[in-house]
C-alpha positions as CSV (number, residue, x, y, z in Angstrom):
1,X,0.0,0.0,0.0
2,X,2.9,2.6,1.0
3,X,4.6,1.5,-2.2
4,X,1.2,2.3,-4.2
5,X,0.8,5.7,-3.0
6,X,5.1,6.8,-3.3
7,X,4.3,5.6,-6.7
8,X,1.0,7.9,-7.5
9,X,3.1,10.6,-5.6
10,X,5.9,10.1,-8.0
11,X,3.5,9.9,-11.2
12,X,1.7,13.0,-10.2
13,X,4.3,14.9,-9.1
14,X,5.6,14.4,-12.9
15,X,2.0,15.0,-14.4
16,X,2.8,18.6,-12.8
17,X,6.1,18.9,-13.9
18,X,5.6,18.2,-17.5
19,X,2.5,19.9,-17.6
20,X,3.8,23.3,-17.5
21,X,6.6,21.8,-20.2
22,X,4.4,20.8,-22.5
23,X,2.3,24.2,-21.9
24,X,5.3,26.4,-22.7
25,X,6.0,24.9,-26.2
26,X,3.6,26.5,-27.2
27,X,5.0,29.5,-25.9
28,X,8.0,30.2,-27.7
29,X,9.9,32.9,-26.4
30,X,11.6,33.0,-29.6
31,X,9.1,34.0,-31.8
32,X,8.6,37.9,-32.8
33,X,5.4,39.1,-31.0
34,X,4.5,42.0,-33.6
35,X,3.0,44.5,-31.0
36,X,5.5,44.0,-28.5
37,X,8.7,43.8,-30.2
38,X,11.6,45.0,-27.3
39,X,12.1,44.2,-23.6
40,X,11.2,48.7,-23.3
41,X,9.1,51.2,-24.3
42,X,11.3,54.4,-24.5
43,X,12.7,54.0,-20.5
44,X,10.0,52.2,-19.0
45,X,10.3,48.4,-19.3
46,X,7.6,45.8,-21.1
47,X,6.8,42.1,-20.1
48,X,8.3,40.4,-23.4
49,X,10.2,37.6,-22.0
50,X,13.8,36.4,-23.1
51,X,14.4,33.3,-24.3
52,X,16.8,30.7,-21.7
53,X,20.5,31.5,-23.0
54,X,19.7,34.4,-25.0
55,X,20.5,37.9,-24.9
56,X,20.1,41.7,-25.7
57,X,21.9,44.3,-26.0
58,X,21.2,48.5,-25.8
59,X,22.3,52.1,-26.1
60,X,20.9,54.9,-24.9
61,X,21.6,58.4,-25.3
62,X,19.8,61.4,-24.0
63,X,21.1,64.6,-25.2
64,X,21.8,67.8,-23.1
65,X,20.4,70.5,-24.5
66,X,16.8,71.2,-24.5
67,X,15.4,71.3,-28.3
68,X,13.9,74.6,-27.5
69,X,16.0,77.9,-28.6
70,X,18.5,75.4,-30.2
71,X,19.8,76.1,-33.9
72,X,22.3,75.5,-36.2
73,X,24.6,77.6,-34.0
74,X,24.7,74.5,-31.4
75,X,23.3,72.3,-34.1
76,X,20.0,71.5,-32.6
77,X,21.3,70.5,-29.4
78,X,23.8,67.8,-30.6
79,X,27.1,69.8,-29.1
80,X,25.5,69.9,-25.9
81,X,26.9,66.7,-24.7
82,X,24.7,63.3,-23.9
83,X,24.1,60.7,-21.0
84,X,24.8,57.5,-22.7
85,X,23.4,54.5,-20.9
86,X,24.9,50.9,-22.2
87,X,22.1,47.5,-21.2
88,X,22.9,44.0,-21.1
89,X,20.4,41.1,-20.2
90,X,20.5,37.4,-20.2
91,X,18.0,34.5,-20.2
92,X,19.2,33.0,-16.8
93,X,16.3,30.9,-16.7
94,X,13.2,29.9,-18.1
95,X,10.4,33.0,-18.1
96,X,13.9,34.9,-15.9
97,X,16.1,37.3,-17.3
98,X,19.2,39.4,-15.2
99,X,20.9,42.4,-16.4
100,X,22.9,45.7,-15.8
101,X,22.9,49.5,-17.2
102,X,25.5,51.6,-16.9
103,X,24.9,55.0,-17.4
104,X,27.6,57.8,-18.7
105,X,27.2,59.6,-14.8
106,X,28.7,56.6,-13.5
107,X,25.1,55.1,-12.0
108,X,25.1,51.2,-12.3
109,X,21.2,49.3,-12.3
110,X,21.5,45.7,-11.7
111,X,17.9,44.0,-12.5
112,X,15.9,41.1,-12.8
113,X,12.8,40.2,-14.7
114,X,10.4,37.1,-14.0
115,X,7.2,36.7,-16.1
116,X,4.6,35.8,-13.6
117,X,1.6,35.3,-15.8
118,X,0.9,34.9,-19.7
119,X,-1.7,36.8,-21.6
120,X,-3.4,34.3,-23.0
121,X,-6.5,31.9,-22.6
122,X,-6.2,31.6,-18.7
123,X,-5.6,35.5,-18.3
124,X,-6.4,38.7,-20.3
125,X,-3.1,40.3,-19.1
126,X,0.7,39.3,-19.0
127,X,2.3,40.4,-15.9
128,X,6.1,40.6,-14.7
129,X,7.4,41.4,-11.8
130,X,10.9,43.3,-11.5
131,X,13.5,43.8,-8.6
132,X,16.5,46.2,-9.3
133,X,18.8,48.4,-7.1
134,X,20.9,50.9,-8.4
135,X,24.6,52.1,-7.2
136,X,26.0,55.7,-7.9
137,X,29.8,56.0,-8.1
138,X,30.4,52.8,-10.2
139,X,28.1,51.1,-7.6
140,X,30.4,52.5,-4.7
141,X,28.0,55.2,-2.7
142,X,24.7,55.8,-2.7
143,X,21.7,52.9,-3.3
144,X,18.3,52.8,-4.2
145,X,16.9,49.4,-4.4
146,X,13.2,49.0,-6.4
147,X,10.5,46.9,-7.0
148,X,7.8,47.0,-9.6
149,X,5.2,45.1,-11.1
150,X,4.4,45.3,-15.4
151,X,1.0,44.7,-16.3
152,X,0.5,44.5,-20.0
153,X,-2.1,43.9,-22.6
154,X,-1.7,43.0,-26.1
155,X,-4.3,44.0,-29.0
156,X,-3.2,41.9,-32.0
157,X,0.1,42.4,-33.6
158,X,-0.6,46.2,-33.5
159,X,-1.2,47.7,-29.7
160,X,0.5,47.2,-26.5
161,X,-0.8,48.6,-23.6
162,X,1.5,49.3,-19.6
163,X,0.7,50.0,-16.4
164,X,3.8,49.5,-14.2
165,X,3.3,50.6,-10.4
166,X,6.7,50.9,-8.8
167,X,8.2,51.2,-5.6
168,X,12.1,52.9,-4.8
169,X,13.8,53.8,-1.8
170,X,16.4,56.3,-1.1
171,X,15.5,58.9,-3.7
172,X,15.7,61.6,-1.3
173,X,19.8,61.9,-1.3
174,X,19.9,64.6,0.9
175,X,17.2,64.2,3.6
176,X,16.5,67.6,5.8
177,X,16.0,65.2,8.8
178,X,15.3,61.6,9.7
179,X,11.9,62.1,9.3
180,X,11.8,63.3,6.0
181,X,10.5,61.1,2.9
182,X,13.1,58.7,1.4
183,X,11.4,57.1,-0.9
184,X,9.0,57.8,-3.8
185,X,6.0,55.4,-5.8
186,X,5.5,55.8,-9.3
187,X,2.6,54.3,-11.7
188,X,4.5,54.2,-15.1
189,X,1.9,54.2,-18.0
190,X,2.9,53.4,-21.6
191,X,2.0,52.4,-25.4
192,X,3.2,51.1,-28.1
193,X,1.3,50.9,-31.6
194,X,2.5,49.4,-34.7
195,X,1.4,52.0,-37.7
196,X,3.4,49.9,-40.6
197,X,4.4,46.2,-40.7
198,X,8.2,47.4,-39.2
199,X,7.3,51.0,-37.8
200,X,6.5,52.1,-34.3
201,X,4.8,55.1,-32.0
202,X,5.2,54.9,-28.5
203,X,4.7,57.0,-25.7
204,X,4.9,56.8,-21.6
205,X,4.7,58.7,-18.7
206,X,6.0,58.2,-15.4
207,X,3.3,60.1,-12.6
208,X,4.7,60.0,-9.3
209,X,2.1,59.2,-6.9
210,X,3.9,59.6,-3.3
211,X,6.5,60.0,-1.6
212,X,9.7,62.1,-2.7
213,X,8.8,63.8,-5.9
214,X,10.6,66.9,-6.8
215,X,10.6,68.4,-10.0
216,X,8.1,67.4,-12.5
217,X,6.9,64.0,-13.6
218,X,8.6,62.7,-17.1
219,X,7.1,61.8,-20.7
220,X,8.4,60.6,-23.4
221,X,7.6,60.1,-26.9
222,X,9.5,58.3,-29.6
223,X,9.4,56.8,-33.5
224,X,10.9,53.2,-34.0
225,X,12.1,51.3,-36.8
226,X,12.4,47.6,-36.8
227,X,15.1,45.5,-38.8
228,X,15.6,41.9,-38.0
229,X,16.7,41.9,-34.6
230,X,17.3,45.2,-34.8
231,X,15.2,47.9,-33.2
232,X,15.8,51.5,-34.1
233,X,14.2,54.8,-31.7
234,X,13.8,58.6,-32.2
235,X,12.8,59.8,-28.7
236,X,11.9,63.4,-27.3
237,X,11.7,63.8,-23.2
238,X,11.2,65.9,-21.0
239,X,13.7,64.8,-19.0
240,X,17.1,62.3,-19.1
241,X,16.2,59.5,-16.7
242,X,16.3,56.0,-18.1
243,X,16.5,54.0,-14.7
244,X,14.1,53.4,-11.8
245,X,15.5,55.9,-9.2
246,X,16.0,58.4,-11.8
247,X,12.1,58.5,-13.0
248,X,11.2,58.2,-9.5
249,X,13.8,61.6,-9.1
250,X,11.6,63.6,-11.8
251,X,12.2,65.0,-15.1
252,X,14.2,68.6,-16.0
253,X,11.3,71.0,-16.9
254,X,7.8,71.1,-17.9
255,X,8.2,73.1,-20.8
256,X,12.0,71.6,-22.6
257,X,12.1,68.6,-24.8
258,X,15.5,67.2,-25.3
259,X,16.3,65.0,-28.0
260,X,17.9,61.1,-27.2
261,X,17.7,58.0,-29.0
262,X,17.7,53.9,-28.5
263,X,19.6,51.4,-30.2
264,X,18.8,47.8,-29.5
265,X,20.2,44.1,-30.6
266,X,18.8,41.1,-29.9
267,X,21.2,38.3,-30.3
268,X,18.3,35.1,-31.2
């Protein structure tokens, strides 16, 4: 009898383990979803999942100078100077992904991704939850650890929808007292909409909804081009941040746009 039951243990507990197996074949990670074709928006990140093994590769660069009152004198902004920001992720593990950015100011953001839930027949939504912490000074002074969840919806092969309520401490670096508020929680909302077969709009915007929150809340907008593996982005902001603590720190100015772009490279 004991022998019976460590045997229907044993076959059930494999029942379960292949079950999700079988499930995710027909899930491959691999293939191009249409409406949801890069692992961000413009700073804000999606749900798309990376396949085990795989990786990806991206640039950013924000420009200095604000668009506004720029000419051919500085021409249009592009002597101002840039924050470049270089991305790396990985495929660790199955529906997991772990990855760094290092930005031009010397801030380091080491993340990881887990895709909680599939949008799909058991669920309208995909969500993916998201645990970073970011280092200043090559990772040597100050931290600000984050958590935040990505809840996205797919129309087709032509809309993506985000809402991405996040958490980050210490974004106050220079506290008045003990008492004062050191950390801030932001609901990032974004879109992405595929106008041509290989052609892009997007747009997001990061509203801070408590805590520290100087400054004015970010946007961006952006144009994209995709090209094999390939994704190519025109951007306009109102602000330079590309990394948790930094939207959570607020955008430059309610009234410049600066110029930036994205260059990304997946490499499956």
């Amino acid at each position: 009898m004991t022998r019976s039951l460590v045997r229907l243990f044993a076959a059930s507990a494999l029942a379960v383990c292949l079950a999700p197996a079988a499930f995710a074949q027909d899930d491959d990670d691999a293939v191009l979803k249409p409406a949801e074709p890069d692992f961000t928006l413009v700073n804000l990140p999606t749900a798309l999942r990376l396949p085990v093994y795989k990786s990806s590769f991206r640039v950013t660069h924000r420009f200095n100078g604000p668009l506004k009152g720029s000419g051919i004198e500085d021409l249009f902004c592009l002597d101002e100077g840039a924050q470049i920001g270089l991305e790396y992720r990985f495929g660790i593990i199955k529906n997991g992904q772990i990855g760094f950015l290092r930005l031009s100011n010397k801030t380091i953001d080491l993340f990881a991704d887990y895709g909680v839930l599939r949008q799909g027949k058991a669920s309208p939504v995909e969500i993916s939850a998201s645990l970073s912490i970011e280092g200043t000074n090559n990772f040597k002074d100050s931290y600000s650890p984050s958590v935040a969840a990505v809840i996205s919806r797919r129309f087709g092969d032509v809309v993506a929808l985000y809402v991405e309520p996040t958490w980050v401490n210490n974004t106050n670096a220079l506290p008045k007292e003990v008492v004062d508020h050191n950390d801030t929680v932001y609901v990032g909302v974004g879109a992405r909409v595929r106008i041509r077969p290989t052609v892009y709009v997007v747009a997001e915007v990061v509203p801070r909804t408590s805590g520290y929150k100087p400054g004015t809340n970010q946007a961006s907008f952006a144009i994209e081009k995709r090209a094999g593996g390939h994704m190519f982005q025109l951007n306009v902001s109102n602000g330079a941040a590309a990394s948790p603590a930094s939207l959570a720190t607020g955008a430059f100015s309610k009234d410049n746009w600066y110029l930036g772009f994205n260059l990304a490279r997946k490499f499956y």
